[in-house]
C-alpha positions as CSV (number, residue, x, y, z in Angstrom):
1,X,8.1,11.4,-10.9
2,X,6.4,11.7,-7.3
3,X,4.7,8.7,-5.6
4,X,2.5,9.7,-2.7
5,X,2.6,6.7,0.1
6,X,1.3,6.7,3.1
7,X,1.4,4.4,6.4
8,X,-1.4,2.0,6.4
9,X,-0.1,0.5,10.2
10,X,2.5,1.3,12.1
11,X,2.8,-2.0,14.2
12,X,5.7,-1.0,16.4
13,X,7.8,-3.7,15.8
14,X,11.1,-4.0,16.9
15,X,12.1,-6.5,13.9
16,X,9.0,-7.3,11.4
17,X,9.9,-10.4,8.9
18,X,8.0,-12.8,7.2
19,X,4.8,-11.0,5.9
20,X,2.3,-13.7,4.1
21,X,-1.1,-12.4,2.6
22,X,-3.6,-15.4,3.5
23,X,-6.2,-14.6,0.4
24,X,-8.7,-17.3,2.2
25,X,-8.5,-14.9,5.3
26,X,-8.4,-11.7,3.7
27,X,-5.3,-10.7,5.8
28,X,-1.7,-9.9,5.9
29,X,-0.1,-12.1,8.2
30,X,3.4,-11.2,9.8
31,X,6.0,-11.7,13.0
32,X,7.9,-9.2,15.2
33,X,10.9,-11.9,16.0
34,X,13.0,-10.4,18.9
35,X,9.1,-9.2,20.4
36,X,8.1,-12.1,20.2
37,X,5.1,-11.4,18.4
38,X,2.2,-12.7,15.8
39,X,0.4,-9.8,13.8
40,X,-2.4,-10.3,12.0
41,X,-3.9,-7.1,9.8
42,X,-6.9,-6.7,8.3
43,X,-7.1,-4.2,5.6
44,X,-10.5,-3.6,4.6
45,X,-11.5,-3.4,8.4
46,X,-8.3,-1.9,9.6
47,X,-8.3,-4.7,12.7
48,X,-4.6,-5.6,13.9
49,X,-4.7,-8.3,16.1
50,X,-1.0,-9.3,17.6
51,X,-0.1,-12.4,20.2
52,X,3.0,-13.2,22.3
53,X,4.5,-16.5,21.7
54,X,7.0,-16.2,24.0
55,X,10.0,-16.7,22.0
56,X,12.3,-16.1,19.1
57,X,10.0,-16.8,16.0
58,X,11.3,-16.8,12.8
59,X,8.7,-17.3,10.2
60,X,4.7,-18.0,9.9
61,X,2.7,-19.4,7.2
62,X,-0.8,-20.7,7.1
63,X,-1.3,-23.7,8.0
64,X,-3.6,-26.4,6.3
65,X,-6.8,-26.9,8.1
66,X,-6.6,-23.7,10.1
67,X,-3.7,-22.1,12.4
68,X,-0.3,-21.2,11.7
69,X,3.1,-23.4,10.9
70,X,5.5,-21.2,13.3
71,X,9.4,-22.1,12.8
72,X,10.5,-20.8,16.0
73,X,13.9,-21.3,18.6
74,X,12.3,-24.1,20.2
75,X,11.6,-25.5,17.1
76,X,8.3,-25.7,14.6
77,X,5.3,-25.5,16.1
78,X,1.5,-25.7,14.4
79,X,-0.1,-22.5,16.0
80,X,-3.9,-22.3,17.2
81,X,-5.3,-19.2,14.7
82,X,-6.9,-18.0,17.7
83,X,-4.5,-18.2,20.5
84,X,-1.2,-18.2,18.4
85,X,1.4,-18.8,21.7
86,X,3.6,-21.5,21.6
87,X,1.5,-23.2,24.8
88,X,-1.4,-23.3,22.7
89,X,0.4,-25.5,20.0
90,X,1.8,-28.5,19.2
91,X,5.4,-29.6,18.3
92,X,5.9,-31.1,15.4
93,X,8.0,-33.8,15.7
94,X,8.7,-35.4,12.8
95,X,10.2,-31.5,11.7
96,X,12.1,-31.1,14.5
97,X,15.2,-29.2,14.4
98,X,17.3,-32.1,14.2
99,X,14.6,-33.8,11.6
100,X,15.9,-31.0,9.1
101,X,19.8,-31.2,9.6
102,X,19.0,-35.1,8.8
103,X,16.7,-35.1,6.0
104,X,17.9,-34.2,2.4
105,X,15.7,-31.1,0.4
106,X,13.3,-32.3,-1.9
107,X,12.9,-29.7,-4.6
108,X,9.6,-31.8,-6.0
109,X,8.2,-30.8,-2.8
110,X,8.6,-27.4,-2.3
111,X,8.0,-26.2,1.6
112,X,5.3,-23.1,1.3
113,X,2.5,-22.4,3.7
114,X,0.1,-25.2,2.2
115,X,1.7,-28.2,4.0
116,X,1.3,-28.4,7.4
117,X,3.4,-30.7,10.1
């Protein structure tokens, strides 16, 4: 058995991670870590949108009401959706780095892309 695939975008990355498919947005959502980078890919119009945020970022999700939750070196960061660069958002402080050594996990509340800062 022979599966035909063929590349759909080739994004350059130097390390991709984190890809989330946003069904509200219609779009695959993913992070380039050591470039520093935000993609955002639309499949049915073939539009691949990318931003620098200036820094190691580790993972993305959605982020309620609009933007992005960005866990990144400096820490986690709500993204603007249209100007995802770590100047353009807003620490959240109460999740700080040190907030998450402190706090115990709460498995009734499970951390996804649906909770925001």
């Amino acid at each position: 058995m022979t599966a035909d695939f063929s590349l759909v975008l080739d994004a350059q990355c130097a390390l991709a991670e984190s890809p989330v498919w946003w069904a509200e947005a219609g779009v695959l959502v993913f992070i380039d870590i050591s470039g520093h980078r935000l993609h955002r890919f639309d499949p049915q119009s073939e539009r691949h949108e990318l931003n620098a945020v200036g820094e190691d970022i580790g993972c993305i999700a959605p982020a309620r009401g609009g933007g992005y939750v960005a866990g990144m070196r400096s820490g986690a960061w709500l993204l603007d959706a249209r100007r995802a660069a770590a100047q353009a958002g807003r620490q959240c402080r109460e999740r700080s780095h040190e907030s998450f050594q402190r706090r115990p996990c709460r498995p009734a509340r499970p951390l996804s892309g649906r909770h925001s800062c």
